[in-house]
N, C-alpha and C positions, 0 to 999 in steps of 0.2 A: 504494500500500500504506500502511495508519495505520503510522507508525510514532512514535505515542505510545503506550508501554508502561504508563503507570500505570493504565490501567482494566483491563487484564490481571488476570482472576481466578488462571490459572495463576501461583505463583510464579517459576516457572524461568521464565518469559517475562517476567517482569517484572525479575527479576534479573540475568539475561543480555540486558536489551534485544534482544530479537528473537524472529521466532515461532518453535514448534516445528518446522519443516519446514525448519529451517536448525539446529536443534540439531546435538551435533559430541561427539563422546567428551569431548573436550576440555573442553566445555561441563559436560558432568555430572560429571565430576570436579573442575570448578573449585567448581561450587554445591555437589557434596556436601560438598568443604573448606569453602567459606565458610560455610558453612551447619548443618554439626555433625551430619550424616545420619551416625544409625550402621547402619542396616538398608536391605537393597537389595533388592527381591522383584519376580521375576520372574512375568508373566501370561502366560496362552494359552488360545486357546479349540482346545476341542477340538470333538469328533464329536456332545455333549452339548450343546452352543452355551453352557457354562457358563463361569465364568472359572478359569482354573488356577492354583495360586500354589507359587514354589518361593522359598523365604527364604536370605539371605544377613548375616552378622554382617558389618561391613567392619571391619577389625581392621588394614587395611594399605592407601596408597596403591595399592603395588604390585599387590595383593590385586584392588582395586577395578577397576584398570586392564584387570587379566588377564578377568575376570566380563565388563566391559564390550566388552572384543574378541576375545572365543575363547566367550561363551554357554556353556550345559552342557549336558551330556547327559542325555535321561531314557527313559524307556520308552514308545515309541510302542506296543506292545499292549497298554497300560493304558488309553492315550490316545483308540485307533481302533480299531473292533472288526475291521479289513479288514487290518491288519498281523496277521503271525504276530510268536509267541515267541520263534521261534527266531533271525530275526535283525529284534529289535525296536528299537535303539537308534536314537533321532533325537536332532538337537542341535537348542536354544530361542538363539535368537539373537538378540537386544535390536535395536528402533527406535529409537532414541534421539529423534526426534517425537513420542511417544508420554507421553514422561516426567512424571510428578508426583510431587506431596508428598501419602501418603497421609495420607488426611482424619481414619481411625479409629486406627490406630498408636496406640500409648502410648508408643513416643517414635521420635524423628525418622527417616522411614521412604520412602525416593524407592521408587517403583514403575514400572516399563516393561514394556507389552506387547511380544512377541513373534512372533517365526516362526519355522516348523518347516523343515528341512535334513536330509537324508540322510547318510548313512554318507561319501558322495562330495563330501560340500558342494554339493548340490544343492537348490533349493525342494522340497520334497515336495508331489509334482502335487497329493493329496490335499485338502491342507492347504486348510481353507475360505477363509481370508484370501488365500493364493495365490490359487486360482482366481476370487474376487473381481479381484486383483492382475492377474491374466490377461487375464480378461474387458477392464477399464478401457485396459489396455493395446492391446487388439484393438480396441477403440471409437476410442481417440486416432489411432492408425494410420491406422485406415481411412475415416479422415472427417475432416472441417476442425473438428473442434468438440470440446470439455470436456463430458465429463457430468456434473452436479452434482445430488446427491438429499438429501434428509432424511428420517427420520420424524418421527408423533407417536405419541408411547408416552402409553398409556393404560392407567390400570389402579384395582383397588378397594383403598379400605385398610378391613380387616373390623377392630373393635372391640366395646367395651364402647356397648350403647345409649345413647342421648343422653335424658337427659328433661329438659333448660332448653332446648333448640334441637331440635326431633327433626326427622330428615329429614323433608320432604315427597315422597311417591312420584314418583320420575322427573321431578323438578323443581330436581336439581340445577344448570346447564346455568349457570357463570358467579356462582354463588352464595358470597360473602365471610363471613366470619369476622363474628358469633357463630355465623350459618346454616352455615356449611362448617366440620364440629367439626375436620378433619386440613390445615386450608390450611398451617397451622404445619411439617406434616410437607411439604409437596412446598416451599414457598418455601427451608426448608431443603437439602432435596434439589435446588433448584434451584441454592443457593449452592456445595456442594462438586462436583456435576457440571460446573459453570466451572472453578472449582478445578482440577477433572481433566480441563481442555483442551475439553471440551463446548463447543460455540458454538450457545445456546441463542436462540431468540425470544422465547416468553414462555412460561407457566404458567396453568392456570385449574383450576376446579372442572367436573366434565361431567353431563352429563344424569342417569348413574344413581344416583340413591339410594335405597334403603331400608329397612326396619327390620323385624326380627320380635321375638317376644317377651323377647330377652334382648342382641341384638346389631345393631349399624349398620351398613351398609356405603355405601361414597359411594367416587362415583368420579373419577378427575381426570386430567389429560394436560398434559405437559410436552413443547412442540413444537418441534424444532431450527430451527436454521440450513441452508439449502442448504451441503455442503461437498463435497471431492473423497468417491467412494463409501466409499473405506477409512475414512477419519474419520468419515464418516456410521453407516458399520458399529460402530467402534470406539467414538463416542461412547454409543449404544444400547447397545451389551453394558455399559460401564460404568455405563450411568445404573441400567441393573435393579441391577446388584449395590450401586451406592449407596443405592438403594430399600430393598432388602430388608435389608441393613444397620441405615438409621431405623428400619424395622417391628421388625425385635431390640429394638434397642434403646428405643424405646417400648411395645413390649409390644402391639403390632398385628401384622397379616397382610396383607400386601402382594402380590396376585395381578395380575400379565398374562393371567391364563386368557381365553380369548376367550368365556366364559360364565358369569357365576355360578352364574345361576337363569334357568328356563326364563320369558319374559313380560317381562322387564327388560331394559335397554340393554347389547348387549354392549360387549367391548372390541377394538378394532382395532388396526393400527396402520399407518395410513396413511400412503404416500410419497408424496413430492412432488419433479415432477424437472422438470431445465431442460437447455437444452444453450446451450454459448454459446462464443463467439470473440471471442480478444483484451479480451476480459473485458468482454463484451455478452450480452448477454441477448438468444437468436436467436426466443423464442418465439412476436415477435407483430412483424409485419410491416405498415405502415400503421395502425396503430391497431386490427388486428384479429389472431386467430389464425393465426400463421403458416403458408405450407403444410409449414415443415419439420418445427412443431410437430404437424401434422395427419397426418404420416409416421409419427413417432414412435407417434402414438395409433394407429395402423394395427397398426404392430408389438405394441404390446401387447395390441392386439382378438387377434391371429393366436396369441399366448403365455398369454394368461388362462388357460387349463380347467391346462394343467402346470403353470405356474405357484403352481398350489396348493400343489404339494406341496410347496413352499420354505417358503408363504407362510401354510398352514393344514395342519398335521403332526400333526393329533392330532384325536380321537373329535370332542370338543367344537367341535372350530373348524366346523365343520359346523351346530351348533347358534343359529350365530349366523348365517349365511347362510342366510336362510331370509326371504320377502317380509314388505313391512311393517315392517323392524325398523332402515330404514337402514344395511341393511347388501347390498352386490351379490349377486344370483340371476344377472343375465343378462347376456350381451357384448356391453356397447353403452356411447356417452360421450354427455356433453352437457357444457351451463355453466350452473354453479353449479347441479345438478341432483344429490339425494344420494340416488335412487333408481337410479342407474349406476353400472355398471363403472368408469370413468375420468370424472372431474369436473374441469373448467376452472374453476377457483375464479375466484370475481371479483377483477376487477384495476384498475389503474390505466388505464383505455385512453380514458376520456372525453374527457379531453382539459382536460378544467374544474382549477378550482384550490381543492380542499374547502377548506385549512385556509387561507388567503388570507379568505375568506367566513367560517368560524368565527371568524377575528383579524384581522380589516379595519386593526389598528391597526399590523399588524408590515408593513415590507416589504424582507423576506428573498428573495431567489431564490426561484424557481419548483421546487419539484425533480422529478427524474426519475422517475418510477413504473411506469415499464413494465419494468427490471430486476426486480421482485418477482413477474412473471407467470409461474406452472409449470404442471403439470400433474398428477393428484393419482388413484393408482390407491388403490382404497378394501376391495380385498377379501382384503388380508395382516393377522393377526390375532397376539397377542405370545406366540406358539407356534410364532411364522417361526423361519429359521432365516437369522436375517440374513445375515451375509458370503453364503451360495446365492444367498439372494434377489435382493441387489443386482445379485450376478453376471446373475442372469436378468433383470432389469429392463435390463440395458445391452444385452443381450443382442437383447434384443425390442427397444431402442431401434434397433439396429445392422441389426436385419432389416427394421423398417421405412422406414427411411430407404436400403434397397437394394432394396426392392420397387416394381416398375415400375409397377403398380396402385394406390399407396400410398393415392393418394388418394382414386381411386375407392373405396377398400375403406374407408375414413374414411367418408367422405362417406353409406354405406349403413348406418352403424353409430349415424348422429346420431340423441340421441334429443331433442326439447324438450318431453315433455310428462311425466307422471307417468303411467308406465307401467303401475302398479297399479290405478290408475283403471279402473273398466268397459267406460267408451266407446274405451279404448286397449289393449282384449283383443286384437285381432288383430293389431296391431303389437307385440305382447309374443309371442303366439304365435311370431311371425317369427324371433325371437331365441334364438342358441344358448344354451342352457345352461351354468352354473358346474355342476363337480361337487359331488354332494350328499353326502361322504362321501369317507373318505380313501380307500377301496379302488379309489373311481371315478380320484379324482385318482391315482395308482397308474398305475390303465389310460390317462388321456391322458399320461401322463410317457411311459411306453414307447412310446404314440405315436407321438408326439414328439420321440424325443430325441434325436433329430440336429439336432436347432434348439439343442440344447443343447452338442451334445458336438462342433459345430463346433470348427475348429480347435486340438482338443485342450484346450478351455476346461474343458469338465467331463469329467472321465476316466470310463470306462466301468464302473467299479467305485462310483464316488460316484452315477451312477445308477442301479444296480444295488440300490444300498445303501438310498436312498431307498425305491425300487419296494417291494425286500420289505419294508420298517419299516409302509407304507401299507399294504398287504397284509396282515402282520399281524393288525390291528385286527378285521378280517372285522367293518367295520361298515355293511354294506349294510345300506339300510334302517332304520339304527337311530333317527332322529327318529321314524319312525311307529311304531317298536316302542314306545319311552318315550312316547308322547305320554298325558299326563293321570301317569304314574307318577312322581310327586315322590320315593319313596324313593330310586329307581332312578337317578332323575337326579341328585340330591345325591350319593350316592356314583359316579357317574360324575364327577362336576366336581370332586370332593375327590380324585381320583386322578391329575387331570390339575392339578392348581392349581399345582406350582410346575414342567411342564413343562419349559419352556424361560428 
């Protein structure tokens, strides 16, 4: 474990020498003394996947103390549309892992997410973070290994048009400052999501940009760190709400929608996941993809089509699944192929020593690069509804790696060529289908959803909840209705733009 604290963006980790997952009541009361916090604000994500906020004045040690070991009470039917009124009260109950110095505050302001607790002092089965919590826990149990995911959140920031640098169409793809007019706004967004415990990779500019008569849009993705699911959840809830924050306060519009405009690059938000023991990286076994790894991608061929409905919860998300747009149609993996369901990114497996060859002059250790090798599903778009999603990624991880076929069912789902391609029509034919539309993902949830509601992981009410929300929409069919009608589809994408 590093335990040198001073590159620690989070203050409390740096101030308490030690990471957050050893925080301690003790500890947040110590920092909030040393440290002059007069405001304590409580978060939660609710049924909305937004963040919740309930403020505190801390006027008293004593005060502070009570807050931090007894949480409060709020109104779980405001919260969750599946509670009644009548007996609605749940208690928020602080992580104390969790904790930061918020970033926007106008003065000294510690923040901790939360969990929700019944009248009994019970987790509320509901509760999204729980059955994430559930899930992870069902995974560790039942297998020798850690599941560990991240995403990459991806999203537009719309502004005032550019005339000294104007985008070039769909040629943003890694484009720096004067060319990238908002890189200012994500490199900052990248500084206080560390801040707030984030364990970030890096940042870039992305593919989509461009311009209409009066306005800009460009687009960009800031990609985590592998971490345990809940902080992979927890860090993404927090990064959008830092986002959207910058866009306030520069006087921009900061969308996840999984669509702008019909013809341009949508937005996704790819996960990337590994499993590993004893703190190894199990994915790739002799220099090649592991068969456990090869289980895993079993499980989530067998999860894809329900899947959606965690992972693409709204009209639009639809709009971007659609061929040709690098984004998944069909159930099938490859490597480093982004015309699939599941993509084996390239890795460290050669064996060679690139940067030895780049600087012939250094001779540092050799280092290890097969710890970096995941696995990378590509068709959850930032209208997911994270904490489910994760859950259902562990989920499908935990069914493939108990299926007796595992491999076999892999092994038929390989695809290496560019499936869109002519002469690769009938091996596309072969392949099952992504639902084209929430109503469809809908009908494979119900399905399905005993893959889900395994051991009490997802309660029959949170599938229930889903089904009808997809349902809903009654958007069968709706790509070929809209197709060619720009009015129609602008105001379809403006009604979904701050979704989730």
């Amino acid at each position: 474990m590093d335990t040198d604290f001073r590159f620690r963006a989070n203050a409390l980790e740096r101030f308490l020498e030690k990471p957050g997952s050893e925080f301690t009541r003790n500890d947040i009361v110590w920092f909030v003394t040393e440290n002059g916090i007069q405001r304590l604000n409580f978060r939660y994500v609710a049924e909305d996947g937004k963040l919740k906020l309930l403020n505190f004045i801390i006027h008293s040690k004593e005060y502070l103390e009570t807050i931090l070991a007894t949480g409060e009470r709020v109104d779980g039917s405001s919260l969750f549309s599946y509670i009644e009124a009548g007996s609605s009260d749940l208690y928020v109950v602080p992580r104390y892992s969790t904790a930061y110095v918020n970033p926007f505050a106008e003065v000294p302001t510690l923040d901790i997410l939360c969990s929700f607790y019944t009248n009994q002092g019970k987790p509320l089965e509901t509760a999204p973070e729980y059955i994430l919590r559930k899930a992870e826990k069902l995974f560790r149990e039942s297998t020798a290994y850690s599941f560990k995911c991240m995403g990459e959140l991806e999203y537009y920031v719309q502004g005032k048009k550019e005339e000294l640098y104007p985008a070039e169409d769909q040629k943003g793809y890694h484009s720096a400052s004067p060319f990238s007019n908002y890189e200012y706004i994500r490199l900052e967004a990248m500084d206080l999501i560390s801040q707030c415990g984030g364990r970030i990779k890096y940042g870039h500019s992305e593919v989509g940009n461009f311009s209409t008569d009066a306005e800009s849009f460009e687009q960009h993705e800031i990609e985590f760190l592998p971490v345990d699911p809940q902080d992979a959840a927890d860090q993404i809830i927090l990064a959008k709400w830092i986002l959207r924050q910058l866009g306030e306060k520069y006087g921009v519009n900061i969308s996840f929608a999984p669509k702008i405009t019909v013809g341009k690059a949508g937005s996704g938000l790819h996960v990337h996941m590994y499993l590993e023991k004893d703190g190894r990286n199990m994915m790739v076994e002799e220099g090649s993809l592991s068969p456990l790894a090869k289980r895993m991608i079993a499980g989530l061929m067998e999860f894809a089509g329900p899947l959606t409905a965690f992972g693409n919860t709204i009209p639009t998300s639809y709009l971007r699944l659609v061929p040709h747009q690098e984004a998944p149609t069909n159930i099938c993996w490859g490597d480093r192929n982004r015309s699939v369901l599941v993509r084996v990114p390239l890795g460290w497996l050669g064996g060679t020593d690139m940067v030895r060859d780049a600087n012939p002059q250094d001779d540092s250790p050799k280092y290890e690069g097969m710890s970096k090798q995941t696995v990378e599903i590509r068709s959850p778009d930032g209208s997911a509804d994270i904490y489910h999603l994760f859950a259902g990624l562990i989920l499908a991880a935990l069914y493939g790696l108990e299926m007796k076929d595992g491999l076999e069912k892999a092994e038929s789902l390989y695809v290496d060529v560019n499936i869109f391609k002519e002469e690769n029509r009938k091996r596309l034919e072969m392949l099952e289908k992504l639902p084209d539309c929430c109503y469809g993902s809908a009908a494979l949830l119900e399905k399905k959803r005993s893959l889900f509601e395994r051991d009490g992981i997802f309660p029959a009410r949170t599938i229930d909840s889903f089904i009808s929300r997809l349902r809903s929409y009654n958007d069968q069919g709706l790509s070929e209705r809209l197709y060619g009608k720009t009015d129609e589809i602008r105001t379809l994408v403006y009604k979904y733009l701050h979704y989730m």
